[in-house]
mmCIF file of the N, C-alpha and C atoms, coordinates in Angstrom:
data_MODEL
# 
_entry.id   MODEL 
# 
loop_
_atom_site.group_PDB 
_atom_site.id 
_atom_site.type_symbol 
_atom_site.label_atom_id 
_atom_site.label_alt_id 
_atom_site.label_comp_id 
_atom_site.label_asym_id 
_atom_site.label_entity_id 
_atom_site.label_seq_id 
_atom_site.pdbx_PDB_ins_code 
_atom_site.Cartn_x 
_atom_site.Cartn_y 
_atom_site.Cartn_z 
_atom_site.occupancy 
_atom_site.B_iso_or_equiv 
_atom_site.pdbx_formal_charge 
_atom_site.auth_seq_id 
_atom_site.auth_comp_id 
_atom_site.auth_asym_id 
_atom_site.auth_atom_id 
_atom_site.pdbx_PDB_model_num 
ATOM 1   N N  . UNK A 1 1  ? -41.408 -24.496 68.169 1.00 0.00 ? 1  UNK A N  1 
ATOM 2   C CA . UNK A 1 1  ? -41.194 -25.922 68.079 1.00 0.00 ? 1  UNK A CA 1 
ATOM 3   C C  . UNK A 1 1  ? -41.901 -26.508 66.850 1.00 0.00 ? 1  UNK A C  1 
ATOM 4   N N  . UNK A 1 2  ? -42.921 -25.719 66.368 1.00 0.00 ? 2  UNK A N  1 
ATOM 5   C CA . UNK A 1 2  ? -43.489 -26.233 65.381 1.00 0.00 ? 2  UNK A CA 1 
ATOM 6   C C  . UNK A 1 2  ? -42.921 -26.040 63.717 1.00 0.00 ? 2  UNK A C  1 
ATOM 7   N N  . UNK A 1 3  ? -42.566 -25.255 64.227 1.00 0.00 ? 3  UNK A N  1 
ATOM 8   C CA . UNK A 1 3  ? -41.725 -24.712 62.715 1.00 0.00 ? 3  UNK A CA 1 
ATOM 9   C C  . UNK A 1 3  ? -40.530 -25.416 62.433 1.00 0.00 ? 3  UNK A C  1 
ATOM 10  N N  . UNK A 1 4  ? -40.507 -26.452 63.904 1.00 0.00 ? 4  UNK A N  1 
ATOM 11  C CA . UNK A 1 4  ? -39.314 -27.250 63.914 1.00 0.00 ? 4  UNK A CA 1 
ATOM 12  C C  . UNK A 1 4  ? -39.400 -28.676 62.952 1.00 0.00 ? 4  UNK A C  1 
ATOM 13  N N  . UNK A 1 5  ? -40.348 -28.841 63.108 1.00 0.00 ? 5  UNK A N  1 
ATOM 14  C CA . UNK A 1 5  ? -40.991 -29.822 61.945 1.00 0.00 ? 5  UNK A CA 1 
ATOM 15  C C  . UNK A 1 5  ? -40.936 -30.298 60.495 1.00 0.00 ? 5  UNK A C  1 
ATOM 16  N N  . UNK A 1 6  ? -40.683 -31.202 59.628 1.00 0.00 ? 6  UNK A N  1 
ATOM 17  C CA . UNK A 1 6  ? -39.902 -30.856 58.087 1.00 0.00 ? 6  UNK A CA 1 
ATOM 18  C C  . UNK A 1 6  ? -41.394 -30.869 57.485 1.00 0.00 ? 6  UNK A C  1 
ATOM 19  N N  . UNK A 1 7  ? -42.592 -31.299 57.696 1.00 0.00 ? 7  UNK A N  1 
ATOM 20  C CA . UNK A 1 7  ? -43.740 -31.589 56.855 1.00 0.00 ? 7  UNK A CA 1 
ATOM 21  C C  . UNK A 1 7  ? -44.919 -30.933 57.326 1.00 0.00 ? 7  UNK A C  1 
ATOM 22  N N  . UNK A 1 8  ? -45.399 -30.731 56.380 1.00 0.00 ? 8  UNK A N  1 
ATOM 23  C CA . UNK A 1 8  ? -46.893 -30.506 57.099 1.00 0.00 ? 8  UNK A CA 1 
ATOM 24  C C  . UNK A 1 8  ? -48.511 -30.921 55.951 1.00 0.00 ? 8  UNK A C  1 
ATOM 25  N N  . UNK A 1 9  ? -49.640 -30.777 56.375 1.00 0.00 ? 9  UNK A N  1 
ATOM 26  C CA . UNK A 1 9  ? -50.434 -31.374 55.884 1.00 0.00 ? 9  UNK A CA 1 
ATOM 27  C C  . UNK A 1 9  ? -51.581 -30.046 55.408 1.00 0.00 ? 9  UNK A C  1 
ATOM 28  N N  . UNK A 1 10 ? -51.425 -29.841 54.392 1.00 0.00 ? 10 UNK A N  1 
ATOM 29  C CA . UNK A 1 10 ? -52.030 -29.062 53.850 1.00 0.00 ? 10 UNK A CA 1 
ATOM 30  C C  . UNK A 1 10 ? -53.742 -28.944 53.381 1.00 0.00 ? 10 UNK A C  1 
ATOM 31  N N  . UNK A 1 11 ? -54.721 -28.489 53.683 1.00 0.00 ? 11 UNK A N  1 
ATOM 32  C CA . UNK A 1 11 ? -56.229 -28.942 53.268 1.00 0.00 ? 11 UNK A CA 1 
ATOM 33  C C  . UNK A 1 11 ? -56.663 -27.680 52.330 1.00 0.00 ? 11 UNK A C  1 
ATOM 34  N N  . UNK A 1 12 ? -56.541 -27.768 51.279 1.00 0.00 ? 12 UNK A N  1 
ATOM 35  C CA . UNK A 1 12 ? -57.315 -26.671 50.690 1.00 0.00 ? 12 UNK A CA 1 
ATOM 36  C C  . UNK A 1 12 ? -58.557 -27.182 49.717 1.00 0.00 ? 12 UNK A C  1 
ATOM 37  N N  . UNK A 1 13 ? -59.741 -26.507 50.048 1.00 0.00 ? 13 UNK A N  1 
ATOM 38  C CA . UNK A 1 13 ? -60.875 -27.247 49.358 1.00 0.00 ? 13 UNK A CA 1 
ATOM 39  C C  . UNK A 1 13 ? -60.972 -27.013 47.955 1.00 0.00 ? 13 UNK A C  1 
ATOM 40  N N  . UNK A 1 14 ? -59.930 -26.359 47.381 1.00 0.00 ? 14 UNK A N  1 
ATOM 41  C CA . UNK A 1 14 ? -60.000 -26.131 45.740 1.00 0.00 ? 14 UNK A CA 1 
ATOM 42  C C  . UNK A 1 14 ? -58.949 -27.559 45.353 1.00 0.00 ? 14 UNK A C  1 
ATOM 43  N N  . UNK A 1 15 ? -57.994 -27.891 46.069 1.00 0.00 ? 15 UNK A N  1 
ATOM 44  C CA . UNK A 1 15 ? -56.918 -28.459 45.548 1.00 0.00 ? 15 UNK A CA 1 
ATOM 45  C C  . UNK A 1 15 ? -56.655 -29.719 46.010 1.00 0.00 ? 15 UNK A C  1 
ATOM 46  N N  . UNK A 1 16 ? -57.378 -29.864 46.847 1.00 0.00 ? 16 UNK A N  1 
ATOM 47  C CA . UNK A 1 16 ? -57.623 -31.178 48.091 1.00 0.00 ? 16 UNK A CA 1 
ATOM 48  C C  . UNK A 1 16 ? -56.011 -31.365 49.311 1.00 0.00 ? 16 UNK A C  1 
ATOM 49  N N  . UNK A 1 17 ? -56.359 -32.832 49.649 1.00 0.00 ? 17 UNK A N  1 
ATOM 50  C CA . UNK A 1 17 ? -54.987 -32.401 50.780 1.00 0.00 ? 17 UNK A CA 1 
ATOM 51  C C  . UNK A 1 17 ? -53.674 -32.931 50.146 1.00 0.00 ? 17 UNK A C  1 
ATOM 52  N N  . UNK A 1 18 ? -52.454 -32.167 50.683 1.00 0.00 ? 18 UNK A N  1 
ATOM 53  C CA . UNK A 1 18 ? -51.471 -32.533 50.019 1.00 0.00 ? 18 UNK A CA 1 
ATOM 54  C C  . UNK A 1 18 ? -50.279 -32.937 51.246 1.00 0.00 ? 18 UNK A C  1 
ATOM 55  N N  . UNK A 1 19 ? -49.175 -33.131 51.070 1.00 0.00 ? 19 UNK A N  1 
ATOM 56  C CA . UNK A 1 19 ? -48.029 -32.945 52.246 1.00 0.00 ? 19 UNK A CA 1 
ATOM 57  C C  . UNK A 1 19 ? -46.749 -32.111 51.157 1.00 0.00 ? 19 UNK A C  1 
ATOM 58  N N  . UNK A 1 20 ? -46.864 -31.434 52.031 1.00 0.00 ? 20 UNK A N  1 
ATOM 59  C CA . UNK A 1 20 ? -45.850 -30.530 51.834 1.00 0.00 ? 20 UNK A CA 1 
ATOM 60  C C  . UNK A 1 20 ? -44.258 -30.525 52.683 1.00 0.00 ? 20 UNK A C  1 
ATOM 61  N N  . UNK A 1 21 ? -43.100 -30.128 52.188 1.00 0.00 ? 21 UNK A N  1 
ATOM 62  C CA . UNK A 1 21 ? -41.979 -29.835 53.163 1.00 0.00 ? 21 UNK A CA 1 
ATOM 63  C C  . UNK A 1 21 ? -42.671 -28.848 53.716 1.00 0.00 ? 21 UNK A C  1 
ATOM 64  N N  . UNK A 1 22 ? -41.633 -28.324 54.589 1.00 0.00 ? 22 UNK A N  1 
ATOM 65  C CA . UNK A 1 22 ? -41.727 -26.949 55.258 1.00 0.00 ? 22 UNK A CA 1 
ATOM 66  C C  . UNK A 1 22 ? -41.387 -25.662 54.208 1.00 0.00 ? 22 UNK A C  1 
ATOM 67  N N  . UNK A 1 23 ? -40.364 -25.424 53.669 1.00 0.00 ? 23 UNK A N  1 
ATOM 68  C CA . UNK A 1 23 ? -40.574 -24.948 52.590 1.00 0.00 ? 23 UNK A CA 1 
ATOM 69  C C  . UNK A 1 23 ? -41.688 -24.634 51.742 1.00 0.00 ? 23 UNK A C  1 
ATOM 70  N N  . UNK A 1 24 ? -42.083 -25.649 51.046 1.00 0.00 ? 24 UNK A N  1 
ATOM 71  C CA . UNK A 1 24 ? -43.258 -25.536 50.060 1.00 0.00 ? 24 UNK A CA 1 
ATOM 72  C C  . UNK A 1 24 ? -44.409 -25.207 50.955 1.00 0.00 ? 24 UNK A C  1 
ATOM 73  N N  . UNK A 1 25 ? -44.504 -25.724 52.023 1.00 0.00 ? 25 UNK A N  1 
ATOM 74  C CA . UNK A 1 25 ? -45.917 -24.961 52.837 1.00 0.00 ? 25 UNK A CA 1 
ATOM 75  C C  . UNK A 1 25 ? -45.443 -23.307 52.858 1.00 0.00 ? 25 UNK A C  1 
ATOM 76  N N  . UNK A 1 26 ? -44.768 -22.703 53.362 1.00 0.00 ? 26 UNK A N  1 
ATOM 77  C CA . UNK A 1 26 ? -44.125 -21.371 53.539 1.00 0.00 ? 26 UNK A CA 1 
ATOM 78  C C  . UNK A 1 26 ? -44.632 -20.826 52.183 1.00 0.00 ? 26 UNK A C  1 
ATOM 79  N N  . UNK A 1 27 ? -44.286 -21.326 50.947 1.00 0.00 ? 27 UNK A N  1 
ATOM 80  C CA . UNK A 1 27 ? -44.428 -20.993 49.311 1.00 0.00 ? 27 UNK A CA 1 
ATOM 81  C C  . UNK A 1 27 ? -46.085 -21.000 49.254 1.00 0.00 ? 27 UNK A C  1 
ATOM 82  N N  . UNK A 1 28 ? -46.783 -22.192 50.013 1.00 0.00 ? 28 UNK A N  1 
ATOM 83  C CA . UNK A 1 28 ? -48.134 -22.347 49.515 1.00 0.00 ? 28 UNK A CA 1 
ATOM 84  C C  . UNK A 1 28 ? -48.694 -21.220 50.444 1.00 0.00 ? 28 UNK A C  1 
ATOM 85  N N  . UNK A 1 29 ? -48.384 -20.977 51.754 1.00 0.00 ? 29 UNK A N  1 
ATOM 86  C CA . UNK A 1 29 ? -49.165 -19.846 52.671 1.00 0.00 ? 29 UNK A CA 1 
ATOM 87  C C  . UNK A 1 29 ? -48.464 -18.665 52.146 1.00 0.00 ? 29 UNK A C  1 
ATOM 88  N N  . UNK A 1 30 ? -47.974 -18.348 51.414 1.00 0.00 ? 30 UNK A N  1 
ATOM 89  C CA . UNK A 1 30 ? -47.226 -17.069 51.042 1.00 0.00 ? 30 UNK A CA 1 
ATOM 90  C C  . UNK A 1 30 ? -48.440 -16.536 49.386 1.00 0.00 ? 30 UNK A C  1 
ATOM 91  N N  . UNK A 1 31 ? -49.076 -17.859 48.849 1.00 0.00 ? 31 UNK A N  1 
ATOM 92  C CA . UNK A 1 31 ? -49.472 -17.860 47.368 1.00 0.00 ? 31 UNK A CA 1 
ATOM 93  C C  . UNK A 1 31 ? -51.074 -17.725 48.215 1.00 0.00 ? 31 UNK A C  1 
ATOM 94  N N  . UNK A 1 32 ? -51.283 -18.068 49.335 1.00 0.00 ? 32 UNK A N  1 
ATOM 95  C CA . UNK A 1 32 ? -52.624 -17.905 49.462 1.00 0.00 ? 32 UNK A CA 1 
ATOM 96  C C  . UNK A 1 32 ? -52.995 -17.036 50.547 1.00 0.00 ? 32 UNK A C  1 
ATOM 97  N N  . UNK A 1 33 ? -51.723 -16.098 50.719 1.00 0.00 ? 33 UNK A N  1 
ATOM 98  C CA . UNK A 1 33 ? -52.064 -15.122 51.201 1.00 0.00 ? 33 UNK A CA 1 
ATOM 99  C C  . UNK A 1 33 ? -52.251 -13.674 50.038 1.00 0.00 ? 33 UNK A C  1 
ATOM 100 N N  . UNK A 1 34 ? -51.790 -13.877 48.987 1.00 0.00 ? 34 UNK A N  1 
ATOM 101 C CA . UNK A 1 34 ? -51.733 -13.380 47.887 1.00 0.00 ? 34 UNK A CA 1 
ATOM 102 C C  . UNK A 1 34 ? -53.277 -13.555 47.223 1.00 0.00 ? 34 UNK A C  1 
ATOM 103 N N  . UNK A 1 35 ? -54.071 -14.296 47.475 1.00 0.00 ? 35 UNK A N  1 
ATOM 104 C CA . UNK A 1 35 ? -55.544 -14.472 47.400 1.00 0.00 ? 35 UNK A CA 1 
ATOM 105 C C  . UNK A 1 35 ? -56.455 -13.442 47.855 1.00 0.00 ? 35 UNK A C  1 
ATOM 106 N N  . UNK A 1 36 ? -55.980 -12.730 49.074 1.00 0.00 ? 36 UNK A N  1 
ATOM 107 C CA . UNK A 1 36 ? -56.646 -12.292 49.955 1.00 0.00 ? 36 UNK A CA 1 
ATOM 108 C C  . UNK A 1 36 ? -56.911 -11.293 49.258 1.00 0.00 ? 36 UNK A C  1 
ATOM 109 N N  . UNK A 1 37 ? -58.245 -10.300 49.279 1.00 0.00 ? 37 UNK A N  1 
ATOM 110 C CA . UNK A 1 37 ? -58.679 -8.892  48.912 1.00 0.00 ? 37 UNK A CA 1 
ATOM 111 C C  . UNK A 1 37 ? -58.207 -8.054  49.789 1.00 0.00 ? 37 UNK A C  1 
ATOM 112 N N  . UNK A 1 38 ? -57.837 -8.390  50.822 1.00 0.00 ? 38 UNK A N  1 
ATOM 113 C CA . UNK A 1 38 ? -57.383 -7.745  52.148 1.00 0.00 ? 38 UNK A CA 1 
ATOM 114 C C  . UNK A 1 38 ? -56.899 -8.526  53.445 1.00 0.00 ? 38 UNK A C  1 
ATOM 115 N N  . UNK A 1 39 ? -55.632 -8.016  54.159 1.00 0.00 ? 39 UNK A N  1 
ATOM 116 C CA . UNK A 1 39 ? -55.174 -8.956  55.027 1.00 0.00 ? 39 UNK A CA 1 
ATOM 117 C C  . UNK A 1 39 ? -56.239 -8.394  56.149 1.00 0.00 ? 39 UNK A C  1 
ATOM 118 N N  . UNK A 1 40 ? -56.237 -9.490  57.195 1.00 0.00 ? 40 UNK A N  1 
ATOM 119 C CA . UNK A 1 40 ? -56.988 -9.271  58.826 1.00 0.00 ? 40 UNK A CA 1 
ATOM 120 C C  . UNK A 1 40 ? -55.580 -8.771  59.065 1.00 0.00 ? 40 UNK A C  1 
ATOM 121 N N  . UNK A 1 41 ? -56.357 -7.686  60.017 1.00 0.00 ? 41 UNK A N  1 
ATOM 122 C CA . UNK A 1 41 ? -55.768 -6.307  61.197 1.00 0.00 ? 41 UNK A CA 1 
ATOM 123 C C  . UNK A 1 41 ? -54.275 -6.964  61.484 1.00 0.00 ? 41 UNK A C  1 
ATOM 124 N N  . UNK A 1 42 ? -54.555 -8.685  61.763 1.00 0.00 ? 42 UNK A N  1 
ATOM 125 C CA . UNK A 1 42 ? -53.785 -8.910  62.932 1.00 0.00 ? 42 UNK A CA 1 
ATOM 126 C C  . UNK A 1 42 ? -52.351 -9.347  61.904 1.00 0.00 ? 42 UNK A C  1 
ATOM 127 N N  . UNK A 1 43 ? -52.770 -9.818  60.777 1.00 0.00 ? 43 UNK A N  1 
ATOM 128 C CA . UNK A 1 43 ? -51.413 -10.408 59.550 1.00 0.00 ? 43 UNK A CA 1 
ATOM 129 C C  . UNK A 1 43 ? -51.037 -9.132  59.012 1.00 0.00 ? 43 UNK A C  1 
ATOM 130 N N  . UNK A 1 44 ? -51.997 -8.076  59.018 1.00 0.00 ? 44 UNK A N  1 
ATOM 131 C CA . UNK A 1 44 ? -51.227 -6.808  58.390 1.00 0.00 ? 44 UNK A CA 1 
ATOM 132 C C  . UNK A 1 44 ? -50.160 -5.945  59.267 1.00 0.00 ? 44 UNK A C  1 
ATOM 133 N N  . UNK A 1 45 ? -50.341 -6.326  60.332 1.00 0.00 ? 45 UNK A N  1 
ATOM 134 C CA . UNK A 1 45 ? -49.509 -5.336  61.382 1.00 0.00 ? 45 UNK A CA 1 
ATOM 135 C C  . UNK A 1 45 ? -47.929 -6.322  61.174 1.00 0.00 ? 45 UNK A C  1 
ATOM 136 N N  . UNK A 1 46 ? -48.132 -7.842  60.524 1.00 0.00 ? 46 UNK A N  1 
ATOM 137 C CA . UNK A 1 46 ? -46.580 -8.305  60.990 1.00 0.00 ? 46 UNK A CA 1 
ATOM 138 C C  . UNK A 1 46 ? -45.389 -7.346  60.053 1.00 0.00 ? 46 UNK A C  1 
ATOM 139 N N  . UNK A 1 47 ? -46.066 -6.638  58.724 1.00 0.00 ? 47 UNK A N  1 
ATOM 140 C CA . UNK A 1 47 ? -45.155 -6.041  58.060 1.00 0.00 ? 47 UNK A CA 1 
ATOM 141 C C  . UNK A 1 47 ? -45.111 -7.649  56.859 1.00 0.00 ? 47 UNK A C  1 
ATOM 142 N N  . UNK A 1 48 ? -43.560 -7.484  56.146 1.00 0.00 ? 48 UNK A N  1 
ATOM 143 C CA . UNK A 1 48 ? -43.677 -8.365  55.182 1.00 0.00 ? 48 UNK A CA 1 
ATOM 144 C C  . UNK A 1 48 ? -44.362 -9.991  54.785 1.00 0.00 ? 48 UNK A C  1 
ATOM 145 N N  . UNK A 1 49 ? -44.398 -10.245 54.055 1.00 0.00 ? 49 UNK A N  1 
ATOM 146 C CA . UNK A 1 49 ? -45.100 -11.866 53.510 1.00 0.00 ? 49 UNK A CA 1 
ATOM 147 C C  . UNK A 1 49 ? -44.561 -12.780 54.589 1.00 0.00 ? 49 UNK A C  1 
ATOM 148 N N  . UNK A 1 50 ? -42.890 -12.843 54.313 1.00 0.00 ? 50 UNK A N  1 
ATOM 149 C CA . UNK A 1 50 ? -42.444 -13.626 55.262 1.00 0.00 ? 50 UNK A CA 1 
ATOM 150 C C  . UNK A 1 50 ? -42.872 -13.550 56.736 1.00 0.00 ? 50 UNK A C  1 
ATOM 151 N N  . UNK A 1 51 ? -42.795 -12.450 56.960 1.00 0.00 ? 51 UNK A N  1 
ATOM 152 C CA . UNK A 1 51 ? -43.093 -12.523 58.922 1.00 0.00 ? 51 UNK A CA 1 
ATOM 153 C C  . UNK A 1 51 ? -44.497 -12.838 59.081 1.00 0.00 ? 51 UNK A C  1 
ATOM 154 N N  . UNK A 1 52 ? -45.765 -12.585 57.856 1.00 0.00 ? 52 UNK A N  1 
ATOM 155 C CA . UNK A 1 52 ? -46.889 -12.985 57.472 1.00 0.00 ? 52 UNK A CA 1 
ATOM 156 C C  . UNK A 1 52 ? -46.908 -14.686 58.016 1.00 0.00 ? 52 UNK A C  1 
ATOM 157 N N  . UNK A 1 53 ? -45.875 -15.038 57.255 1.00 0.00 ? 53 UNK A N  1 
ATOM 158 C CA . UNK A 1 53 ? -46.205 -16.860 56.919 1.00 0.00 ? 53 UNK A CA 1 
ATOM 159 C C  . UNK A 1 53 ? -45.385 -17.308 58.149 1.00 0.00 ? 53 UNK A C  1 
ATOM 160 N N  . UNK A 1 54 ? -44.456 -16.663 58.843 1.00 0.00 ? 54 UNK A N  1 
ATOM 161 C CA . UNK A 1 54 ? -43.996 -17.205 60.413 1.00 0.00 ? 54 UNK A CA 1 
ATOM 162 C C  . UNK A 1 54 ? -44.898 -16.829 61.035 1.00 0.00 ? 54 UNK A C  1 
ATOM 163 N N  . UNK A 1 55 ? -45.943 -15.676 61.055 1.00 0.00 ? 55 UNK A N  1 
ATOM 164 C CA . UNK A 1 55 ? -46.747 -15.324 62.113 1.00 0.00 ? 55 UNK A CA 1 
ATOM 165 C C  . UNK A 1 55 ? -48.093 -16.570 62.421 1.00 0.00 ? 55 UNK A C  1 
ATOM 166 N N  . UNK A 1 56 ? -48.315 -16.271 61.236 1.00 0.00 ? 56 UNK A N  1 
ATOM 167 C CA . UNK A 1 56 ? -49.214 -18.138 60.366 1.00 0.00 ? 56 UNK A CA 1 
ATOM 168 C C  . UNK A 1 56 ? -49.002 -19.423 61.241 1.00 0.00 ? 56 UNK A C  1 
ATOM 169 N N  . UNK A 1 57 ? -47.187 -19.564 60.998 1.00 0.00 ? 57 UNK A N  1 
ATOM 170 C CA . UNK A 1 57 ? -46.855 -20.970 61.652 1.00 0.00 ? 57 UNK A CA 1 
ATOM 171 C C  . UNK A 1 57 ? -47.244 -20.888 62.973 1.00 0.00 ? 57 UNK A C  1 
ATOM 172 N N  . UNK A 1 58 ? -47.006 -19.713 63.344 1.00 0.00 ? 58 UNK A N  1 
ATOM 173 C CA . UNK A 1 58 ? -46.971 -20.319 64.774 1.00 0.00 ? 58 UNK A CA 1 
ATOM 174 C C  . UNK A 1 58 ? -47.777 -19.964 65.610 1.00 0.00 ? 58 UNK A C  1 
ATOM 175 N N  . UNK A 1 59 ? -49.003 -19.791 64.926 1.00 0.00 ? 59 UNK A N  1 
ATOM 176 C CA . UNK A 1 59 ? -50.448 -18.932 65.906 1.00 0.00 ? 59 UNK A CA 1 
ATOM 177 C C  . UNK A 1 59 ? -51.386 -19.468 65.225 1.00 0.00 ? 59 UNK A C  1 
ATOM 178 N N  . UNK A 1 60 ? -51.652 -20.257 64.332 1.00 0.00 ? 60 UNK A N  1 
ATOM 179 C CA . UNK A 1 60 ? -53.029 -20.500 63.567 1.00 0.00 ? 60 UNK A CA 1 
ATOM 180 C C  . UNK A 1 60 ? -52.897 -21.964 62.895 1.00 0.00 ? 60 UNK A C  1 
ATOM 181 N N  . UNK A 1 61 ? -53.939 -22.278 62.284 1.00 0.00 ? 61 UNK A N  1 
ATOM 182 C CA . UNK A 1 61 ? -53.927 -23.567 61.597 1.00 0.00 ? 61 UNK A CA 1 
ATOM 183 C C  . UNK A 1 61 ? -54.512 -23.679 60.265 1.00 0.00 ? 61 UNK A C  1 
ATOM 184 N N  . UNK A 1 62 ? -55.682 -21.871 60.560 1.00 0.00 ? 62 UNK A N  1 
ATOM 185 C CA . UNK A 1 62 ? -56.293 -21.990 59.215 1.00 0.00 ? 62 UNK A CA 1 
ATOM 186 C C  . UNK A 1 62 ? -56.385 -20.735 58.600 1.00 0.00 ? 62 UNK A C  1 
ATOM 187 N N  . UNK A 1 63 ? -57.529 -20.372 57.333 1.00 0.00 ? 63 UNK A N  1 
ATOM 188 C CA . UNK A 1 63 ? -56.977 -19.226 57.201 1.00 0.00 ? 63 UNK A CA 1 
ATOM 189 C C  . UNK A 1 63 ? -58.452 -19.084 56.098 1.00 0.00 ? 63 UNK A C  1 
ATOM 190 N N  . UNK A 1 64 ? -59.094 -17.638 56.594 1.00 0.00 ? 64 UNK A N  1 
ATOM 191 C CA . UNK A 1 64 ? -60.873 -17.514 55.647 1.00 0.00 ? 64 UNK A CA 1 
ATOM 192 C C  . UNK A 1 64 ? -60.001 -16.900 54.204 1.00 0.00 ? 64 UNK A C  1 
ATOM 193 N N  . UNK A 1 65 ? -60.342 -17.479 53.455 1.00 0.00 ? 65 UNK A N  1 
ATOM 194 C CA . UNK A 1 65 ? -59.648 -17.352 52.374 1.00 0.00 ? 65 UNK A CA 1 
ATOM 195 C C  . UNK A 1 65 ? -61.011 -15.826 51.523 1.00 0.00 ? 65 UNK A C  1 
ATOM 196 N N  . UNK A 1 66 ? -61.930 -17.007 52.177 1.00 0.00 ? 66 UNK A N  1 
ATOM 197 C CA . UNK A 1 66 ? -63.815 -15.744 51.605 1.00 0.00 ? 66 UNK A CA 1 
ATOM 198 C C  . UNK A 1 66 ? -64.511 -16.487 52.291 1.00 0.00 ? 66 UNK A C  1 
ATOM 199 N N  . UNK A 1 67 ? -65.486 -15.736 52.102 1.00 0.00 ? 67 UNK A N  1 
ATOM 200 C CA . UNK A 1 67 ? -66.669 -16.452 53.241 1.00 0.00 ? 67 UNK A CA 1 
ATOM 201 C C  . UNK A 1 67 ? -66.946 -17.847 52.437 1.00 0.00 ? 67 UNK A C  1 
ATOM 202 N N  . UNK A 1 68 ? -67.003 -19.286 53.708 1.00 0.00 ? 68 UNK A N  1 
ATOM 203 C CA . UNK A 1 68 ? -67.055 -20.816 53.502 1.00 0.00 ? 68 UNK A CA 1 
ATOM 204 C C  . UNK A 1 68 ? -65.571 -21.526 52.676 1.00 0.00 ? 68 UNK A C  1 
ATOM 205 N N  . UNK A 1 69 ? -64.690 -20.571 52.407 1.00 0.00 ? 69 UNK A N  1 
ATOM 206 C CA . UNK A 1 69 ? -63.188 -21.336 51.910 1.00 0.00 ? 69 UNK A CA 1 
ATOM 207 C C  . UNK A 1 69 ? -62.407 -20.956 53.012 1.00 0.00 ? 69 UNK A C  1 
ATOM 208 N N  . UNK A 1 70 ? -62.196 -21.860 53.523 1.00 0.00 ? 70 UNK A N  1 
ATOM 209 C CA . UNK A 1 70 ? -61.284 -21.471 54.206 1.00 0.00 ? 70 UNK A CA 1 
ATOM 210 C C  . UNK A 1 70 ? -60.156 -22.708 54.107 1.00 0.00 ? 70 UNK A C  1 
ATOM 211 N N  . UNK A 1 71 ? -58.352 -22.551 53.990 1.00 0.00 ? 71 UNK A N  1 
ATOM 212 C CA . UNK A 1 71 ? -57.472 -23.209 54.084 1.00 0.00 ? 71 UNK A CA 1 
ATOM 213 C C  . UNK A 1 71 ? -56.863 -23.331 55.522 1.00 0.00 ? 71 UNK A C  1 
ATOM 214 N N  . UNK A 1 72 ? -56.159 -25.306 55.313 1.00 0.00 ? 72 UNK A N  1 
ATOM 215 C CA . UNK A 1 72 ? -55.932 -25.389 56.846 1.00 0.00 ? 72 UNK A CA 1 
ATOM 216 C C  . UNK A 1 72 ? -54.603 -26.171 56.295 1.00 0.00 ? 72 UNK A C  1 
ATOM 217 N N  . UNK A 1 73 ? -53.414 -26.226 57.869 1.00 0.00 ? 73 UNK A N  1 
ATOM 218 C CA . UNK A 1 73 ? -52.146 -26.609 57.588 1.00 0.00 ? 73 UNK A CA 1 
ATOM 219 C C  . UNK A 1 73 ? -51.883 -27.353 58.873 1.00 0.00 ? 73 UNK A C  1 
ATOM 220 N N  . UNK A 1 74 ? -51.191 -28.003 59.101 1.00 0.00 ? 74 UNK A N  1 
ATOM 221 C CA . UNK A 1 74 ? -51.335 -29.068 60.121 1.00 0.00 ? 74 UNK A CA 1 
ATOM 222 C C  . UNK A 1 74 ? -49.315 -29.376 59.914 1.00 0.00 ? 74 UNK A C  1 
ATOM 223 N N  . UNK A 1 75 ? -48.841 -29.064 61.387 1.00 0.00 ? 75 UNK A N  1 
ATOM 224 C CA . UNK A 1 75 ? -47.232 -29.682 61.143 1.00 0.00 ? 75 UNK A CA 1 
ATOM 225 C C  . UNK A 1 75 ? -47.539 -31.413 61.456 1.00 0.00 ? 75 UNK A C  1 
ATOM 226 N N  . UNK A 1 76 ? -46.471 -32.101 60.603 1.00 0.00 ? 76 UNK A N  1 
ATOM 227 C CA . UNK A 1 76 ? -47.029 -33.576 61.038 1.00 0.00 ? 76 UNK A CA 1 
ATOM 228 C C  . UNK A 1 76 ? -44.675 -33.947 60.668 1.00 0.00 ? 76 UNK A C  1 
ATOM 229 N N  . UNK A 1 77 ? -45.191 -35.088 61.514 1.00 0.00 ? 77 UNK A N  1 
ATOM 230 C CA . UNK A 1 77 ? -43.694 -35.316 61.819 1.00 0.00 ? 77 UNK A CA 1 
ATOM 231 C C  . UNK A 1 77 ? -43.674 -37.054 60.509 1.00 0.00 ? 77 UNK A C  1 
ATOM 232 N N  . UNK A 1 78 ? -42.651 -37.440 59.690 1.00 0.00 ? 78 UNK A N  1 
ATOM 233 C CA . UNK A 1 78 ? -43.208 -38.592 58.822 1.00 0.00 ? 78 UNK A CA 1 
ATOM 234 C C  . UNK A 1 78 ? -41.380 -39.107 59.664 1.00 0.00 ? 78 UNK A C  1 
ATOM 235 N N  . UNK A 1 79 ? -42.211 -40.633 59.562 1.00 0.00 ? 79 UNK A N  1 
ATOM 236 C CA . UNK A 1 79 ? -40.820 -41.718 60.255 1.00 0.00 ? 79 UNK A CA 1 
ATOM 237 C C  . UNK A 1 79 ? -40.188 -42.685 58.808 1.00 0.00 ? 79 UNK A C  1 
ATOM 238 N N  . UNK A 1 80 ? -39.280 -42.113 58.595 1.00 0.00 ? 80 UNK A N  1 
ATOM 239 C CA . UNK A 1 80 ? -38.924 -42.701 57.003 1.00 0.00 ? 80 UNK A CA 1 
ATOM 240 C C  . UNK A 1 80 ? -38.807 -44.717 57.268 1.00 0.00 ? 80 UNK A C  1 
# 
């Protein structure tokens, strides 16, 4: 249901907060999983980036980028 969502709210402490589509969040958790020196046990078992960044959506909010960075994503619904 969450992935059902068009926006979301992005916090990264290098870049500050942004809103993103759904899309471009997918692009931004895909670029900062590409950060990583190594995936956790649990993102390496999904197999590719993509099933990476669905596994993301729909089980977590944040993500230890290194020890004290850590990035956070938030689905948020906007009423035009």
């Amino acid at each position: 249901m969450i992935r059902a969502l068009d926006h979301y709210v992005v916090l990264d402490p290098t870049a500050g907060e942004q809103i993103l589509s759904a899309e471009d969040t997918r692009s931004w958790l895909a670029a900062q999983l590409q950060r990583l020196e190594a995936l956790p046990a649990d993102l390496a078992s999904q197999g590719s980036t993509n099933e990476q960044v669905d596994w993301l959506l729909d089980t977590a909010c944040a993500l230890e980028l290194e020890p004290g960075l850590t990035v956070q994503w938030f689905a948020v619904r906007l009423e035009p």
